[in-house]
LUMSEPA-269238 format. One line per 4 residues: their letters; for each residue x, y, z of N, C-alpha, C, O, CB. Coordinates in nm, 3 decimals. Each point is the difference from the previous one (the first is absolute). Glycine has a CB too. Example, Ala and Ser with C-alpha at 12.3 -4.5 7.8 and 13.67 -1.06 7.14 Angstrom:
% residues 2
AS	1.319/-0.569/0.780/-0.089/0.119/0.000/0.090/0.120/0.000/0.104/-0.002/0.066/-0.293/-0.115/0.059; 0.154/0.222/-0.197/0.082/0.119/0.006/-0.077/0.109/0.073/0.051/0.111/0.017/0.067/-0.174/-0.232 $
//
This chain:
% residues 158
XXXX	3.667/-12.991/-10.118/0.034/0.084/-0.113/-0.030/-0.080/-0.128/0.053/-0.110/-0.015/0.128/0.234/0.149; -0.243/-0.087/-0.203/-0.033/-0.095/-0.179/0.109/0.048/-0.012/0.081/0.067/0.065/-0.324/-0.079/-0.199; 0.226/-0.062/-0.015/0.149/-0.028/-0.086/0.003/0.160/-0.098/0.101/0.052/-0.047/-0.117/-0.398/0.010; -0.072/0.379/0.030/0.018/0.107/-0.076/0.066/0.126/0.078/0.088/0.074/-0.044/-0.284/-0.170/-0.089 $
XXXX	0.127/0.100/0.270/0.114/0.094/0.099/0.138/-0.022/0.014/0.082/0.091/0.016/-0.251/-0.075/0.109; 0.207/-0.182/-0.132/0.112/-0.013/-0.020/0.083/-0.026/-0.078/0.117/-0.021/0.032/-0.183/0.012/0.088; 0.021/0.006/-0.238/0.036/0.089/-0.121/0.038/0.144/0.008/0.114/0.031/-0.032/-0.258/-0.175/-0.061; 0.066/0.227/0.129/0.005/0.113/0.002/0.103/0.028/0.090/0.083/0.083/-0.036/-0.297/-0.061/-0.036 $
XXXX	0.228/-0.079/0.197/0.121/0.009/0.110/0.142/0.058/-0.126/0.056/0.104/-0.036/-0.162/-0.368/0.260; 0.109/0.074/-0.261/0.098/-0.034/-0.063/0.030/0.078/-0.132/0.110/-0.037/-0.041/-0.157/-0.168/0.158; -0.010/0.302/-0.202/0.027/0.074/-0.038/0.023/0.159/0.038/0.056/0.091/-0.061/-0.127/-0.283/-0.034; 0.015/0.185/0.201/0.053/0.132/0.041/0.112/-0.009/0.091/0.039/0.108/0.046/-0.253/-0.017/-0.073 $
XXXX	0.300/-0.239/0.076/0.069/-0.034/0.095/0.152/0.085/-0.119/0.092/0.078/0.025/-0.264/-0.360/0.148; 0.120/0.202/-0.311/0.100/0.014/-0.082/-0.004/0.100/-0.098/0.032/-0.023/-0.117/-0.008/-0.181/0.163; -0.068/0.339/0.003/0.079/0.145/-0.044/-0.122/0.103/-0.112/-0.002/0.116/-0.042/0.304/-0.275/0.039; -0.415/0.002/-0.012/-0.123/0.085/-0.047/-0.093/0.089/0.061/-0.056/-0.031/0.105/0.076/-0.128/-0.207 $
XXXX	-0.044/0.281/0.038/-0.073/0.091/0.069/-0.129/-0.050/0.003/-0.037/-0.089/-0.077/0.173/0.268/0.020; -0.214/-0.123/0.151/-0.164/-0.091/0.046/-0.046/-0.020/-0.120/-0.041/-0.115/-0.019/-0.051/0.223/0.235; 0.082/-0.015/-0.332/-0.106/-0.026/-0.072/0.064/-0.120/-0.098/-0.072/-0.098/-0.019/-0.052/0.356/0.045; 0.259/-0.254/-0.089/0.039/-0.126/-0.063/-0.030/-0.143/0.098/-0.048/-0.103/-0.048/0.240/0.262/-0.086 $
XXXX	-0.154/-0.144/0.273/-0.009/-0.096/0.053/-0.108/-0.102/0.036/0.009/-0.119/0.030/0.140/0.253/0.000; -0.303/-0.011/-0.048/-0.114/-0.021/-0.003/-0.025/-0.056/-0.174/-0.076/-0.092/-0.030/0.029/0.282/0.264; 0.084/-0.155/-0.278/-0.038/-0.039/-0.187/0.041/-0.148/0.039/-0.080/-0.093/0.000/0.166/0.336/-0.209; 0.030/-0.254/0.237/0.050/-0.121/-0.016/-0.073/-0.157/0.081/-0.001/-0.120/-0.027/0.215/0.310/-0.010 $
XXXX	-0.269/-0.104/0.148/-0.081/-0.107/0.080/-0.149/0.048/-0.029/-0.097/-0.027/0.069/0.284/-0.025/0.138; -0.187/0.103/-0.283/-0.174/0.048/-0.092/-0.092/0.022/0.161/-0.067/-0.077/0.068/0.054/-0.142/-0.372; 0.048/0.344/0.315/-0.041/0.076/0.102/-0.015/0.124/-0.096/0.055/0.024/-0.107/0.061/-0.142/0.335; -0.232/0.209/-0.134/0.015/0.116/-0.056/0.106/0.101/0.088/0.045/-0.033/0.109/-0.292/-0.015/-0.212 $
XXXX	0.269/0.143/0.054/0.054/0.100/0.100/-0.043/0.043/0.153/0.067/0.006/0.102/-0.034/0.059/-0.319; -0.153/-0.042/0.196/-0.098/0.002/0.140/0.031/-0.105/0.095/0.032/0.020/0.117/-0.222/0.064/-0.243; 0.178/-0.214/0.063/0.051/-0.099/0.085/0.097/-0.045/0.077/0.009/-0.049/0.113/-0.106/0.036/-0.227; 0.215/0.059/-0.028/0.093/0.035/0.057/0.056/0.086/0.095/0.110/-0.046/0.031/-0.135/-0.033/-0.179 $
XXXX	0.001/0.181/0.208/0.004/0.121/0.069/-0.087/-0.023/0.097/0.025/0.074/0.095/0.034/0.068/-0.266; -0.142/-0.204/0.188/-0.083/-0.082/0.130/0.108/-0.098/0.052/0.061/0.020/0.105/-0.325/-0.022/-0.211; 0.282/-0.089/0.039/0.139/-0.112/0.013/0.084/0.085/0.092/-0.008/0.006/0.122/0.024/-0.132/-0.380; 0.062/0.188/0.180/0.090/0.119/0.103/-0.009/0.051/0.104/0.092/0.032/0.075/-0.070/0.018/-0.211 $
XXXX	-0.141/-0.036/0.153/-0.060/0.048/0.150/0.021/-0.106/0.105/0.026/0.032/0.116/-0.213/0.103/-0.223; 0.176/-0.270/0.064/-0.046/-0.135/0.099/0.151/0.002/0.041/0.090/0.040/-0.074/-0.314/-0.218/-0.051; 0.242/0.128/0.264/0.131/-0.044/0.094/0.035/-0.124/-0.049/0.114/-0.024/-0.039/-0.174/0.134/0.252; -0.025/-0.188/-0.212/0.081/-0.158/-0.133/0.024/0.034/-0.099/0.101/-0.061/-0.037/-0.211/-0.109/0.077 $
XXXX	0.064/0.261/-0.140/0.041/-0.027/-0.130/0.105/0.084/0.040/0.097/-0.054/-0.052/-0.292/-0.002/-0.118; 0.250/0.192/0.251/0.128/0.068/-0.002/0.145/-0.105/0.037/0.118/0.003/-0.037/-0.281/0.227/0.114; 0.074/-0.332/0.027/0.080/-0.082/0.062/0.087/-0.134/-0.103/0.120/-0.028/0.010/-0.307/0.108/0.204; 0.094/-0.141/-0.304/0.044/-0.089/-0.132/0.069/0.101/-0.060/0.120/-0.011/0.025/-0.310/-0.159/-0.069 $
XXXX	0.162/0.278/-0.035/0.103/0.078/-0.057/0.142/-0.007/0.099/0.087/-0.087/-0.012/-0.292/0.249/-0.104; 0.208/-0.073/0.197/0.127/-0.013/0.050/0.091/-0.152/-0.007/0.106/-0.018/-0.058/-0.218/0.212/0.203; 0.019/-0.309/-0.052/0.064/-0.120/-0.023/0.019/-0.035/-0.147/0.083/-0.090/-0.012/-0.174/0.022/0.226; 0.054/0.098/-0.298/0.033/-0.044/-0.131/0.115/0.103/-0.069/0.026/-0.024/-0.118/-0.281/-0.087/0.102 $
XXXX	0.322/0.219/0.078/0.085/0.085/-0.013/0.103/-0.029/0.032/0.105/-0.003/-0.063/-0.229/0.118/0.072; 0.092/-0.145/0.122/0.152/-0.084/0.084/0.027/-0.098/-0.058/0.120/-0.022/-0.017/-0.152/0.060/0.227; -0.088/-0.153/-0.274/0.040/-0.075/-0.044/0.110/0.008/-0.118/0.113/-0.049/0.002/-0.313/-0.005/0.105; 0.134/0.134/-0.218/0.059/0.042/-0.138/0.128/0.072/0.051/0.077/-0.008/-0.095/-0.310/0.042/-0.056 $
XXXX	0.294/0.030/0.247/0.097/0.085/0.042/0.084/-0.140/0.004/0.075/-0.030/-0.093/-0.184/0.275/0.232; 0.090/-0.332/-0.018/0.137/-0.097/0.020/-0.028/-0.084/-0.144/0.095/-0.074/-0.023/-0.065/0.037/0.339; -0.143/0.027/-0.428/0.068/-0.078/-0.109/0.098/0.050/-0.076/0.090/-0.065/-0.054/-0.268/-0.024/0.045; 0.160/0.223/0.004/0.090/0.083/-0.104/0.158/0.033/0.099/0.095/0.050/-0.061/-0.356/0.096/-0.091 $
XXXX	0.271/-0.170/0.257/0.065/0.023/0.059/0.128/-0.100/-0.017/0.108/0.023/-0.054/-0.300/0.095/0.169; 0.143/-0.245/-0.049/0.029/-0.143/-0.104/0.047/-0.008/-0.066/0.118/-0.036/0.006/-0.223/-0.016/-0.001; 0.023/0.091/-0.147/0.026/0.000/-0.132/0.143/0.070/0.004/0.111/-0.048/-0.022/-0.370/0.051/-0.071; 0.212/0.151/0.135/0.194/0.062/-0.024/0.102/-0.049/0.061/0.116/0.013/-0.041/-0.179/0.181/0.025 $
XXXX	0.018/-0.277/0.159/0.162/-0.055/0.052/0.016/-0.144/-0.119/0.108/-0.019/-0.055/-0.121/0.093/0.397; -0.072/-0.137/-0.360/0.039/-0.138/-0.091/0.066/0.092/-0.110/0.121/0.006/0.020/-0.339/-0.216/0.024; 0.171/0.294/-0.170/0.077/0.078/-0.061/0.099/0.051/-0.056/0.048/0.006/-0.114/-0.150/-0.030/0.189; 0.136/0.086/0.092/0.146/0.007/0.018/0.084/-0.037/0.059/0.113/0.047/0.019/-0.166/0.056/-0.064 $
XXXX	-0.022/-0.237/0.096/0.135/-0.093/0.058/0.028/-0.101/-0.146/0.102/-0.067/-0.012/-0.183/0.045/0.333; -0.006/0.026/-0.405/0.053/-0.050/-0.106/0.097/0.085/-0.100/0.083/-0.042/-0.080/-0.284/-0.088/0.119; 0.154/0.290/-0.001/0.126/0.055/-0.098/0.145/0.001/0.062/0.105/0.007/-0.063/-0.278/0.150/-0.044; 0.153/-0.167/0.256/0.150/-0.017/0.075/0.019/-0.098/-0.015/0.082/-0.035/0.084/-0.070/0.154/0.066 $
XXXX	-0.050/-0.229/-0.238/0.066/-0.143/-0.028/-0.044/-0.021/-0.140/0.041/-0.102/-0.056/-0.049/-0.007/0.302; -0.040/0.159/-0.286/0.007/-0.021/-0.184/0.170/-0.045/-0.062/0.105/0.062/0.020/-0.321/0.176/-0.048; 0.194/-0.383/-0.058/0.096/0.007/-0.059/-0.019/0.061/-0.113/-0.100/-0.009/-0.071/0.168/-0.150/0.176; 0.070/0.250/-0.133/0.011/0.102/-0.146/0.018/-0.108/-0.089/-0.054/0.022/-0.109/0.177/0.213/0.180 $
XXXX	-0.083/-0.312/-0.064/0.108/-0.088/-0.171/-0.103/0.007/-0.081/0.039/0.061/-0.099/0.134/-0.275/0.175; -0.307/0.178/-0.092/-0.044/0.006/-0.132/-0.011/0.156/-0.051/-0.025/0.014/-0.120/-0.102/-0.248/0.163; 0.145/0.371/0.048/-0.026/0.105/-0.056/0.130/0.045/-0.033/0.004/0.101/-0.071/-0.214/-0.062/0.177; 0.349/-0.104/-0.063/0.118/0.020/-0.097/0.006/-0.098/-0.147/0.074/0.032/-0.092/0.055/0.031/0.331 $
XXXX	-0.192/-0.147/-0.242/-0.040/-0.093/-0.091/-0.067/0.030/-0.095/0.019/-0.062/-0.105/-0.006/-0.050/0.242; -0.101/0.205/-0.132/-0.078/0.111/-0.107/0.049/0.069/-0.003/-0.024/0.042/-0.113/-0.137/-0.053/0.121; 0.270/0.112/0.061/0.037/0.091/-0.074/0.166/-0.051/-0.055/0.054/0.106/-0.031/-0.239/0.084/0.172; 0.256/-0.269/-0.157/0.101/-0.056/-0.040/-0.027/-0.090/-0.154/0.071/0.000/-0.100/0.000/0.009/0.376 $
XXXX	-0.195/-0.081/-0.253/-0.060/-0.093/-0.095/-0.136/0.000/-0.026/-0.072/-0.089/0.045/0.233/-0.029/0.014; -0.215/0.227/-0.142/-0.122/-0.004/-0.012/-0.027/-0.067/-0.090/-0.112/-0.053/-0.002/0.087/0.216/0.086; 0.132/-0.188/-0.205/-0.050/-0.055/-0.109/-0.039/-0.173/0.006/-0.088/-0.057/-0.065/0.232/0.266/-0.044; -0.055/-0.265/0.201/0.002/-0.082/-0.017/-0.076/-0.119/0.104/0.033/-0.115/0.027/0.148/0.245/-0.159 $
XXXX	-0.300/-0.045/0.176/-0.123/-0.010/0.080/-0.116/-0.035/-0.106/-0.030/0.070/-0.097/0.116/0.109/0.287; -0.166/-0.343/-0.144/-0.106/0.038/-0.051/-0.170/0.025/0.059/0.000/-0.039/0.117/0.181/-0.065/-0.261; -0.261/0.131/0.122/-0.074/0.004/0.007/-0.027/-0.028/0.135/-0.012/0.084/0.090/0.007/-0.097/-0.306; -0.006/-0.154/0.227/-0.040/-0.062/0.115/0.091/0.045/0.073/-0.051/0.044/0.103/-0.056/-0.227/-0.172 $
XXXX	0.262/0.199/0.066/0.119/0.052/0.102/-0.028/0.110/0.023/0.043/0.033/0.111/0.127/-0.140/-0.173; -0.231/0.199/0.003/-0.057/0.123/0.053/-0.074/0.014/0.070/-0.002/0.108/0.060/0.037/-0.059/-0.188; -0.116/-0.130/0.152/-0.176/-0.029/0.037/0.076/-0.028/0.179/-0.031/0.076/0.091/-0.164/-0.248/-0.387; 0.284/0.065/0.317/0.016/-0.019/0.087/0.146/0.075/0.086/0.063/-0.041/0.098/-0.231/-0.152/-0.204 $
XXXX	0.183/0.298/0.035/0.130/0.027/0.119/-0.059/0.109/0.112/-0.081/0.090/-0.021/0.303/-0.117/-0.174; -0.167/-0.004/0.300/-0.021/0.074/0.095/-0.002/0.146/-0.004/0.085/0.032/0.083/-0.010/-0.212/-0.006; -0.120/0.275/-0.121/0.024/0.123/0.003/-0.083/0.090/0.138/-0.080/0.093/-0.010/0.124/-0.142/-0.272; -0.001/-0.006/0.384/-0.114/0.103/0.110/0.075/0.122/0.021/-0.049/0.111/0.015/-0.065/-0.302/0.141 $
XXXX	0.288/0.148/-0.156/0.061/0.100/0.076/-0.007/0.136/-0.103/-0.003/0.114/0.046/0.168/-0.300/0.103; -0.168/0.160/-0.287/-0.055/0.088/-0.104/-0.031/0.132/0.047/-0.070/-0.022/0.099/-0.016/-0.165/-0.205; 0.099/0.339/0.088/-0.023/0.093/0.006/-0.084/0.063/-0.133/-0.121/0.018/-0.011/0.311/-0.041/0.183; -0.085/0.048/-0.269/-0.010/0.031/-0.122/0.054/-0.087/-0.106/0.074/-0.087/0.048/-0.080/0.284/0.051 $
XXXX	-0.007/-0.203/-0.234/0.123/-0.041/-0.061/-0.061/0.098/-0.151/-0.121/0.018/-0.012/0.214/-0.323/0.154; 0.005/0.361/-0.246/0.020/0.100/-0.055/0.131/-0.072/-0.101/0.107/-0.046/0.041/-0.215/0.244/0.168; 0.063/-0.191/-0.338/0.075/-0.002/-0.110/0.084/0.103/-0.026/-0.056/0.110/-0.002/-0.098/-0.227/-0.066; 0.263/0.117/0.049/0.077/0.143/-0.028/0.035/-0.029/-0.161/0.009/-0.103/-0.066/0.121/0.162/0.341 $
XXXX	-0.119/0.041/-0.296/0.007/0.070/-0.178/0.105/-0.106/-0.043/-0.024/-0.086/-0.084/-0.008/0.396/0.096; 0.198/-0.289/0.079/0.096/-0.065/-0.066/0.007/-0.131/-0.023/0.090/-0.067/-0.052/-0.005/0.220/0.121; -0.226/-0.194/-0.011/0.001/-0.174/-0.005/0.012/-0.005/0.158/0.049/0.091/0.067/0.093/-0.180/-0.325; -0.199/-0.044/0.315/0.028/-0.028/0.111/-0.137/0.046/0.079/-0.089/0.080/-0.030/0.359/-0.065/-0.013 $
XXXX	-0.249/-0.097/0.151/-0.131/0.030/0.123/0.024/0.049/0.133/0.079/-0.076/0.056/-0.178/-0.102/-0.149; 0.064/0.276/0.170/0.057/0.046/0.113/-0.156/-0.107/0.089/-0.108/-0.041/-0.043/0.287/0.365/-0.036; -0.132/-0.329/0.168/-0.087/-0.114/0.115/-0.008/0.085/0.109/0.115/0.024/0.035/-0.024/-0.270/-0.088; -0.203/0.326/0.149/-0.011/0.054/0.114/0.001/-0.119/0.117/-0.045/-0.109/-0.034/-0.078/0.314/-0.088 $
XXXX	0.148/-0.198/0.192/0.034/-0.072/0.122/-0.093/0.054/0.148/0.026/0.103/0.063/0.238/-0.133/-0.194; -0.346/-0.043/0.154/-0.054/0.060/0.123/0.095/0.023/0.161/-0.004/-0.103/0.067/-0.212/-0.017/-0.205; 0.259/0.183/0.174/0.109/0.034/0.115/-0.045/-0.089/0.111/-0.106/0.011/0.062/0.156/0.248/-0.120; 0.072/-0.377/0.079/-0.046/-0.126/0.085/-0.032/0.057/0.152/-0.098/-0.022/0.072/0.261/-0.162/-0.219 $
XXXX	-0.006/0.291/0.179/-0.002/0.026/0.107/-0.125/0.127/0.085/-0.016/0.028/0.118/0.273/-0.132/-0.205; -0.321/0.154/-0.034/-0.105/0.090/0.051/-0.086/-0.110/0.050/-0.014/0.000/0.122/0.029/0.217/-0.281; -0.068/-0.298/0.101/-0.089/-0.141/0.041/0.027/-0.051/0.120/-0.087/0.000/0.087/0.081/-0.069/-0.296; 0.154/0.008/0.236/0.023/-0.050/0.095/-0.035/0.140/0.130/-0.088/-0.012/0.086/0.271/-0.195/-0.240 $
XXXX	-0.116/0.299/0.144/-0.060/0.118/0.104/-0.115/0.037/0.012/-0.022/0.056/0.107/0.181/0.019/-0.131; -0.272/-0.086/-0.068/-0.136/0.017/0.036/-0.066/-0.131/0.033/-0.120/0.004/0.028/0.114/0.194/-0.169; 0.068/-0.314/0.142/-0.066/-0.077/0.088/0.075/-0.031/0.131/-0.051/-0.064/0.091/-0.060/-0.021/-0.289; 0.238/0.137/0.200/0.007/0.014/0.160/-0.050/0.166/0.119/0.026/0.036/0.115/0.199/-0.233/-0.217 $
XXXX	-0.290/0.239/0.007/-0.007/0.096/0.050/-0.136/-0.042/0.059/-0.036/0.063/0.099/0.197/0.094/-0.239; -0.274/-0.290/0.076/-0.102/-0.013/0.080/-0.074/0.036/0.077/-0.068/-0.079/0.066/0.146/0.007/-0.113; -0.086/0.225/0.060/-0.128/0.089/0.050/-0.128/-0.049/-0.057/0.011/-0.033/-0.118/0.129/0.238/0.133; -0.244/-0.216/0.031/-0.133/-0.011/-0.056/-0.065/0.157/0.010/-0.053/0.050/0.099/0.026/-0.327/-0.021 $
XXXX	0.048/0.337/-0.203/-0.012/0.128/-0.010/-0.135/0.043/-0.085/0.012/-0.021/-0.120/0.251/0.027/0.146; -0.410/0.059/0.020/-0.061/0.037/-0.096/0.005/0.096/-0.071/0.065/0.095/0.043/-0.146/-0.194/0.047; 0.019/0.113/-0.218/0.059/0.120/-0.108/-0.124/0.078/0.099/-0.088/-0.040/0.076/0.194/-0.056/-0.403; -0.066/0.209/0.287/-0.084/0.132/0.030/-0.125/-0.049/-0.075/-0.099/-0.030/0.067/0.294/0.240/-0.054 $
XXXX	-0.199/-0.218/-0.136/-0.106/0.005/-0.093/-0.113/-0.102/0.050/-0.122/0.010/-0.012/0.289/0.057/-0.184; -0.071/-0.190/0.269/-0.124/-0.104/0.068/-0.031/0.014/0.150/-0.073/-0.075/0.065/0.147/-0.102/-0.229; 0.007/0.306/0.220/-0.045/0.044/0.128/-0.104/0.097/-0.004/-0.067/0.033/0.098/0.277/-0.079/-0.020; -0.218/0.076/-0.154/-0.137/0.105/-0.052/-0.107/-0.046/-0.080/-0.112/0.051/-0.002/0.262/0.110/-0.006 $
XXXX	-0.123/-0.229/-0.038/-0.155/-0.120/-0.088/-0.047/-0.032/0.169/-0.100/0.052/0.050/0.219/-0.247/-0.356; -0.047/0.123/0.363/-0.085/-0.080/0.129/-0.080/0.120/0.061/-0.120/0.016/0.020/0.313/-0.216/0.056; -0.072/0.284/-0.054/-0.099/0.135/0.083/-0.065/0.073/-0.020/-0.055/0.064/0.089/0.149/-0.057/-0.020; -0.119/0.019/-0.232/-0.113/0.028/-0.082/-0.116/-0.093/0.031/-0.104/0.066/0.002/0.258/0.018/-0.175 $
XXXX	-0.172/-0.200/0.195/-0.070/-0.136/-0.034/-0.059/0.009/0.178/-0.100/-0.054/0.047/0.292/-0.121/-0.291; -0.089/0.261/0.316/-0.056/-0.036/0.164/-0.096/0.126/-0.028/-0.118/-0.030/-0.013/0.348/-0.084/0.209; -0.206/0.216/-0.204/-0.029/0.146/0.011/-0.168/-0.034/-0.110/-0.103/0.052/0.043/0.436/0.114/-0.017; -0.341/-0.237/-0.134/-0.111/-0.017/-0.031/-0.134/-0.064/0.084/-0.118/0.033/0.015/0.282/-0.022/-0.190 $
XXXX	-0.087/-0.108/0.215/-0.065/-0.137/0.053/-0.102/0.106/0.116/-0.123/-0.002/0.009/0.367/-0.252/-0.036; -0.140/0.348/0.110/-0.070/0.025/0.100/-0.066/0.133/-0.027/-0.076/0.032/0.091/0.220/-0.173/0.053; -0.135/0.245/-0.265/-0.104/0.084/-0.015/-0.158/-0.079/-0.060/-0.111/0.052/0.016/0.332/0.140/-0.056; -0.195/-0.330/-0.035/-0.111/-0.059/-0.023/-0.040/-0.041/0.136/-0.091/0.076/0.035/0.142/-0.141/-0.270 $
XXXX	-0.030/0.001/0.304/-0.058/-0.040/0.115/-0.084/0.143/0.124/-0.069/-0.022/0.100/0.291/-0.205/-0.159; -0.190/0.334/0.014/-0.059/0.136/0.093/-0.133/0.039/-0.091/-0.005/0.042/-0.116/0.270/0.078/0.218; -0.364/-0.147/-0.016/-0.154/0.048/-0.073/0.063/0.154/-0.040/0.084/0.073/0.054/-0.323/-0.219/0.123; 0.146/0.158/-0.314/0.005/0.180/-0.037/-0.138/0.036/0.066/-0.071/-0.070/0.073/0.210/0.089/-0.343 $
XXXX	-0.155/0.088/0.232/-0.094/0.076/0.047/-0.098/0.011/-0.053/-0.081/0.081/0.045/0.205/0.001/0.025; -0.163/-0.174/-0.209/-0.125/-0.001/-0.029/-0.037/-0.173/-0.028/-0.091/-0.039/-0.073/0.106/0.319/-0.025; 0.062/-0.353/0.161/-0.023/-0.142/0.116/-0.078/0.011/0.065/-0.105/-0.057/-0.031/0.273/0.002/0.062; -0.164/0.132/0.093/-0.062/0.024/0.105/-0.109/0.102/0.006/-0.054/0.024/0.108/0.247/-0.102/-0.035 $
XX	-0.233/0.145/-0.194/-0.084/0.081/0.058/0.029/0.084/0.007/-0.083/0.079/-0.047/0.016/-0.175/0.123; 0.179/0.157/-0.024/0.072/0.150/0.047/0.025/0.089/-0.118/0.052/0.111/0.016/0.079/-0.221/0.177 $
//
């Protein structure tokens, strides 16, 4: 496979439609849509799907095992003492567990709080669950692969 097919994999692994994915690995469209047809290039896409699936997957349990353990004190610390924060003390307080935060008229700061215990329950709930939306990209992506691969009828002659 050149690098430009796998380029092209790798952008269409990650949610670009052929023809962006082809721009991006400076393919034309045609090429692209030939690409699609081939059993390796359907095959790198997928592996590069699965791949991108367990990074993001990852990503949300690290996430929210950090919001089920976020310490709050610096976000009671801003809203108790904003004034007397500077700059650099701002720069560095922890704010992950942060939701919102919202000035109110009478003076004062309301602080949103991200809900620890929804966190802690969606990472014990640990299903490896795909969204619909990426169970249908793949099967869009199969359903192509193999109408490119069936000669038409003015392939052959017929």
């Amino acid at each position: 496979m050149t690098g430009r097919e796998r380029c092209f994999c790798y952008h269409y692994a990650h949610g670009c439609d052929a023809e962006h994915a082809a721009a991006r690995a400076g393919l034309s469209l045609q090429q692209a849509i030939e690409l699609i047809g081939k059993e390796k290039v359907t095959a790198e896409v997928h592996r590069l799907w699965e791949l991108e699936q367990e990074r993001l997957q990852s990503l949300a349990r690290l996430g929210l095992g950090r919001l089920a353990a976020v310490d709050n004190r610096d976000a009671v610390k801003l809203a108790l003492h904003p004034e007397e924060l500077g700059d650099e003390e701002l720069e560095r307080l922890d704010l992950y567990g942060v939701s919102s935060i919202k000035t109110l008229k009478g003076g004062g700061v309301e602080i949103g709080l991200y809900d620890r215990l929804r966190a802690l329950e969606a990472l014990g709930a640990g299903e490896k669950k795909v969204p619909d939306e990426a169970r249908s990209f793949y099967s869009a992506l199969i359903s192509a692969g193999k109408g490119a691969q069936e000669p038409r009828e003015d392939e052959d002659g017929v």
